[in-house]
DRENDO-1510 file (C-alpha; in Angstrom, 1 decimal, always signed):
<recs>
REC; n; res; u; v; w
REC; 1; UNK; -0.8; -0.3; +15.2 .
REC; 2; UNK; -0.7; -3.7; +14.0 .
REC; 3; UNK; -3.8; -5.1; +11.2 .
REC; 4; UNK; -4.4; -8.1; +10.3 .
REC; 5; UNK; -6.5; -9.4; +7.9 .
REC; 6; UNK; -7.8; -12.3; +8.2 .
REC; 7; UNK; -10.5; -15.4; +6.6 .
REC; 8; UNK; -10.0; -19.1; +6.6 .
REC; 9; UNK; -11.8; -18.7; +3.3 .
REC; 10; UNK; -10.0; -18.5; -0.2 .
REC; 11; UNK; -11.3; -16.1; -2.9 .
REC; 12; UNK; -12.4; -12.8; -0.1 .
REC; 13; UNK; -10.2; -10.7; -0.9 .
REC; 14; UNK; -7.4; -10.3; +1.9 .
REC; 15; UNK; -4.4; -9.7; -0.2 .
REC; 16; UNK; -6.2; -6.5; -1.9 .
REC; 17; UNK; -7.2; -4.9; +0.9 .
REC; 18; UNK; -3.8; -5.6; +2.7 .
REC; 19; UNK; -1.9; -4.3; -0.1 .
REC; 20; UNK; -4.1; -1.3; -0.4 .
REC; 21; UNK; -5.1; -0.4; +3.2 .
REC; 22; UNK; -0.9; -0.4; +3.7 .
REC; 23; UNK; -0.5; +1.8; +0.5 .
REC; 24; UNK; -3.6; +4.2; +1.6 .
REC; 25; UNK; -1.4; +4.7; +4.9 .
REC; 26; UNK; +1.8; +5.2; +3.5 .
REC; 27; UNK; +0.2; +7.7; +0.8 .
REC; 28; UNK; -0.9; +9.8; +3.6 .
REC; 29; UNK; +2.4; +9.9; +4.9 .
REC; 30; UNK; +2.2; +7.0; +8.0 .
REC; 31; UNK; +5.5; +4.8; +8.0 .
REC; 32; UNK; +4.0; +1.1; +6.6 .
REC; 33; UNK; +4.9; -2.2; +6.4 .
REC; 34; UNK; +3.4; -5.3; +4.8 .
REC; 35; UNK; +4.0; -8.8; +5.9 .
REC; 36; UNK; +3.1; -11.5; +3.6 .
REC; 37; UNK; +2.0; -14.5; +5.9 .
REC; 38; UNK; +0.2; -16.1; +3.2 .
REC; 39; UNK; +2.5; -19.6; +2.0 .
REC; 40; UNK; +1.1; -18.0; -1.5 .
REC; 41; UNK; +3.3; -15.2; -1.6 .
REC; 42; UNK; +0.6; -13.0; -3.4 .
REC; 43; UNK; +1.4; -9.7; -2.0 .
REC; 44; UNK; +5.5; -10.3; -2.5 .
REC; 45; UNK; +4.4; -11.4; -5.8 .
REC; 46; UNK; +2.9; -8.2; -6.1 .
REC; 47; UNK; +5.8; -6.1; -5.0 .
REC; 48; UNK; +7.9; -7.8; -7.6 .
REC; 49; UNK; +5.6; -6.8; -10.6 .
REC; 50; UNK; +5.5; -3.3; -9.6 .
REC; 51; UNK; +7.6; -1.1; -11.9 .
REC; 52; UNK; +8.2; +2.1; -9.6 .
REC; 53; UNK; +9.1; +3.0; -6.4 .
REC; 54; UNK; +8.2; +1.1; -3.8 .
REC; 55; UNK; +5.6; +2.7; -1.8 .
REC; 56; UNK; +6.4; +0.9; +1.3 .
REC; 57; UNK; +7.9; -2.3; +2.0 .
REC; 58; UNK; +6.6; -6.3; +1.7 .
REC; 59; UNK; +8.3; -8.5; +3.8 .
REC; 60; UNK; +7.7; -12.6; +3.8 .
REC; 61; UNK; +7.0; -14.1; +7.3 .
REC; 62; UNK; +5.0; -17.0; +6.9 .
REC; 63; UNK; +6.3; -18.7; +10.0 .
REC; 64; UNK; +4.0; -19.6; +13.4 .
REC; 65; UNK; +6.9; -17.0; +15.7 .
REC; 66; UNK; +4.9; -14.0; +13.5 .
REC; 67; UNK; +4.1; -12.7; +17.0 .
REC; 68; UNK; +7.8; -12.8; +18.4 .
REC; 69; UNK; +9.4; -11.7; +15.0 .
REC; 70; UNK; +7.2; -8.7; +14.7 .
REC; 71; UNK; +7.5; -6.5; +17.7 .
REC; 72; UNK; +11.2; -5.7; +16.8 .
REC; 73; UNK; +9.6; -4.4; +13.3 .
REC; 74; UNK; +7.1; -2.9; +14.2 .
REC; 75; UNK; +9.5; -0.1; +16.3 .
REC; 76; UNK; +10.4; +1.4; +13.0 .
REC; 77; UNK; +6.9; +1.4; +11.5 .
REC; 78; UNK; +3.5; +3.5; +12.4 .
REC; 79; UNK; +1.3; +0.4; +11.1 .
REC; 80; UNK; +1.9; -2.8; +10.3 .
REC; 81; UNK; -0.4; -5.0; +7.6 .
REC; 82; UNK; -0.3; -8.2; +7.8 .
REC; 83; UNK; -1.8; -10.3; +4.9 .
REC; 84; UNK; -3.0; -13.7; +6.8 .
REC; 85; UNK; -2.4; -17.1; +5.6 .
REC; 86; UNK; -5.7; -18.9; +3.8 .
REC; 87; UNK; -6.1; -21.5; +7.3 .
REC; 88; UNK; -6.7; -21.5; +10.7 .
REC; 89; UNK; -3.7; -22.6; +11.7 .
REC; 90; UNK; -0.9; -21.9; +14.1 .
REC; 91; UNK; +0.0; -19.4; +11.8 .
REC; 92; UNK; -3.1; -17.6; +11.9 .
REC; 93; UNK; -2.8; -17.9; +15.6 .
REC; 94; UNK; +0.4; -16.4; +16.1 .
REC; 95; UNK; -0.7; -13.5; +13.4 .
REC; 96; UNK; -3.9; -12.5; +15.9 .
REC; 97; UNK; -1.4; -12.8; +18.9 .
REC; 98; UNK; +0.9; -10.5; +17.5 .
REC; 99; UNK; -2.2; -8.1; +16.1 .
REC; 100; UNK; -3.9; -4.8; +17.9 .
REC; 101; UNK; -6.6; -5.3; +15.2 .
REC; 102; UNK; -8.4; -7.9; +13.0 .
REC; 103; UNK; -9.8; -7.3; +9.8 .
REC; 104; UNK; -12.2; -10.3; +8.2 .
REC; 105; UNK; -13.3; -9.8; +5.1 .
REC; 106; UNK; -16.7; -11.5; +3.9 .
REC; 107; UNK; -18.2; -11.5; +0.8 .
REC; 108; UNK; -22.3; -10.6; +0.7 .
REC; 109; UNK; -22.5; -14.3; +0.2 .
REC; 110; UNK; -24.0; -16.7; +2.9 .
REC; 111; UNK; -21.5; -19.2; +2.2 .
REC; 112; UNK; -18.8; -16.9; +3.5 .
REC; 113; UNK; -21.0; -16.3; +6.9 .
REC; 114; UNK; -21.2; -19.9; +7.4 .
REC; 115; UNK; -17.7; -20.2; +6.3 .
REC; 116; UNK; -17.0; -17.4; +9.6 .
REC; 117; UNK; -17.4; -19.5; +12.2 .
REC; 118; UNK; -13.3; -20.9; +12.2 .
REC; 119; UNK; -11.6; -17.6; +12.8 .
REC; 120; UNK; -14.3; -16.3; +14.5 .
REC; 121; UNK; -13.3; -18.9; +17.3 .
REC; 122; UNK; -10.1; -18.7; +17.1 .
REC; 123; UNK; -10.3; -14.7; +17.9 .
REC; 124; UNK; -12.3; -15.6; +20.8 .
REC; 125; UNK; -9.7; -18.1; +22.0 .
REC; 126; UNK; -6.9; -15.4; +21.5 .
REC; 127; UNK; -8.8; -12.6; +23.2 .
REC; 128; UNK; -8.5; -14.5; +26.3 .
REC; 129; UNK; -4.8; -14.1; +26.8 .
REC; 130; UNK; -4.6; -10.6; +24.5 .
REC; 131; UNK; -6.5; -8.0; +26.2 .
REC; 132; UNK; -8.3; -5.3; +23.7 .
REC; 133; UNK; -7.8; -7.5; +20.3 .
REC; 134; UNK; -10.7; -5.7; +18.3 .
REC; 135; UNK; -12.0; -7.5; +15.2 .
REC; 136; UNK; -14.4; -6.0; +12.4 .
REC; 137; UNK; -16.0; -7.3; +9.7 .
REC; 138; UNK; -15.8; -5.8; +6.4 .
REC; 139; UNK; -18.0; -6.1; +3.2 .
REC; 140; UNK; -15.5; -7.0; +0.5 .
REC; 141; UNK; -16.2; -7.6; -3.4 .
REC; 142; UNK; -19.9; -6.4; -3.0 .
REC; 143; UNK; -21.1; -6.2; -6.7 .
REC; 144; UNK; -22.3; -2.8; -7.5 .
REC; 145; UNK; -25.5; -1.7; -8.0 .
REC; 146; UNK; -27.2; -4.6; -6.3 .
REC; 147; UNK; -28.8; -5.3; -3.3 .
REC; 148; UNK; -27.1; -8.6; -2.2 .
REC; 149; UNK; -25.4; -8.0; +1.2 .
REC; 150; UNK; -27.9; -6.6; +3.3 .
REC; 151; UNK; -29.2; -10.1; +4.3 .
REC; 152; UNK; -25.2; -10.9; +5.0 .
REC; 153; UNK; -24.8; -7.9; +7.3 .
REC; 154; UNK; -28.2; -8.8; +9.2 .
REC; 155; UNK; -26.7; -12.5; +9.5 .
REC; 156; UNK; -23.2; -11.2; +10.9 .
REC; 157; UNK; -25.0; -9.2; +13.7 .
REC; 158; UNK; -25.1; -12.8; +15.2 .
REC; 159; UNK; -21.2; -12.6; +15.8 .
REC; 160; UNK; -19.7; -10.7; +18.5 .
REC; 161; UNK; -17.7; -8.2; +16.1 .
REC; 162; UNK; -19.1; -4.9; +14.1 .
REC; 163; UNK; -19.6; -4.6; +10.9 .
REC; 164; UNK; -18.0; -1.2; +8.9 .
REC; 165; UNK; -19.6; +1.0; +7.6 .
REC; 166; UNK; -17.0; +1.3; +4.5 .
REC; 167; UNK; -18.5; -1.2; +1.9 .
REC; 168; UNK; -15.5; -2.5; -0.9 .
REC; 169; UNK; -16.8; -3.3; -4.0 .
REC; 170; UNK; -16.1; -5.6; -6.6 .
REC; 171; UNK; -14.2; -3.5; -9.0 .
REC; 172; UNK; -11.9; -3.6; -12.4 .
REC; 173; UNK; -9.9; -1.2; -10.9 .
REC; 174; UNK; -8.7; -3.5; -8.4 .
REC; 175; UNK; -7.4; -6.5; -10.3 .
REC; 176; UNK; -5.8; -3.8; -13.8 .
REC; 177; UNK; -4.0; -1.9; -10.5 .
REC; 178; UNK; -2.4; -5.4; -9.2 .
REC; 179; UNK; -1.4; -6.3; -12.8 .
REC; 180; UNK; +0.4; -3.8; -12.8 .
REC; 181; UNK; +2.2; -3.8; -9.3 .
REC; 182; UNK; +0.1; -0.6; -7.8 .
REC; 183; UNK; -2.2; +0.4; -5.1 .
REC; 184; UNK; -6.1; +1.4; -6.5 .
REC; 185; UNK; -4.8; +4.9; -4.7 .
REC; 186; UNK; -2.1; +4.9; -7.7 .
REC; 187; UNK; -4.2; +3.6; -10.1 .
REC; 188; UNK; -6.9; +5.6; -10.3 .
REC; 189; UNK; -6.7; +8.4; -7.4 .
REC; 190; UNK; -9.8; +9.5; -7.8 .
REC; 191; UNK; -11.7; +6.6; -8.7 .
REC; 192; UNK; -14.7; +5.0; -7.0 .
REC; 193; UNK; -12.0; +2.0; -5.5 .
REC; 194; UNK; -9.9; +4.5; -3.8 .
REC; 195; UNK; -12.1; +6.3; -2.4 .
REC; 196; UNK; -14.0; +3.1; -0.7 .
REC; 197; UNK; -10.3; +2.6; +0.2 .
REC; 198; UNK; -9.8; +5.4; +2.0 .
REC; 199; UNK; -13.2; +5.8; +3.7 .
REC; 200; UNK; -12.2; +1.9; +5.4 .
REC; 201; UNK; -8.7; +3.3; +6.8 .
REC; 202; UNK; -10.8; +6.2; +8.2 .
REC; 203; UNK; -13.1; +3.9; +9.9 .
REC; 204; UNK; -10.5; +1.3; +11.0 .
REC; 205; UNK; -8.4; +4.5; +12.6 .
REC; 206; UNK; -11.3; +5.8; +14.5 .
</recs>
């Protein structure tokens, strides 16, 4: 199966949850691969900082072919991540094209619902030539302990896609794990971000 994650809008998150939904597979034992198809780098940058073994490899393909390049790769791999680039473009085109699944994340702000709309129609426009391309929303960087977000999920009803049920929230966890080149799974196992983690693969695998 092939992820990606995807929103035209900076600061929501896609690189963590990229980086940790492909380390939350390959901890439980699925072959994974991350491609980086962010111009930024961010999740090679990652890779580079981390100090062990790598969990599973990060490749760079920020290039508009994503969807020719990857089907050769993705032979040798059970899922494939793909952290998307921080445009619609034809980038983020060719990343749906070569995708099974697209994963938006939004923060519980109305500025990132309005901000929706771009790669909302761009999935539509892709769906029409790729047959069963399934798109989900998820809740990303919700602070805890608040109530902010319910009004966001009410306004994303309005779209086409579902919203899961997994909520990720804004955590230290998250940012001390990247510092230090690792997965919130490696991090802190048993912590409150891994097991958010986990519950979104669970849901995304359904």
């Amino acid at each position: 199966m092939i992820i990606a994650v995807l929103n035209q809008k900076g600061g929501v998150g896609k690189t963590t949850l990229s980086v940790n939904l492909a380390a939350a597979l390959a901890l439980s034992g699925q072959r994974s691969l991350l491609i980086d198809a962010d111009p930024q780098g961010s999740a090679l940058d990652w890779q580079a900082s981390r100090k062990v073994e790598n969990l599973f490899p990060v490749l760079g393909l920020a290039k508009p072919t994503l969807h020719k390049d990857i089907p050769d790769l993705a032979d040798h791999y059970d899922y494939v991540i793909i952290d998307g680039p921080p445009r619609v473009n034809e980038l983020a085109r060719s990343a749906l094209m070569a995708s099974d699944k697209v994963v938006i994340p939004v923060q519980p702000s109305p500025y990132d619902v309005w901000a929706a709309d771009e790669i909302i129609k761009l999935i539509q426009e892709v769906a029409i030539y790729k047959d069963g391309l399934r798109s989900v929303f998820v809740i990303n960087r919700k602070i805890v302990n608040t109530a902010i977000g319910r009004d966001v999920v009410d306004a994303l009803k309005a779209y086409p896609f579902p919203v899961a049920r997994a909520i990720v929230h804004q955590r230290v966890a998250f940012a001390e794990s990247a510092a230090a080149g690792l997965s919130v799974l490696e991090f802190e196992p048993k912590g409150s971000a891994a097991k958010e983690i986990k519950s979104l693969v669970s849901e995304l695998l359904e």
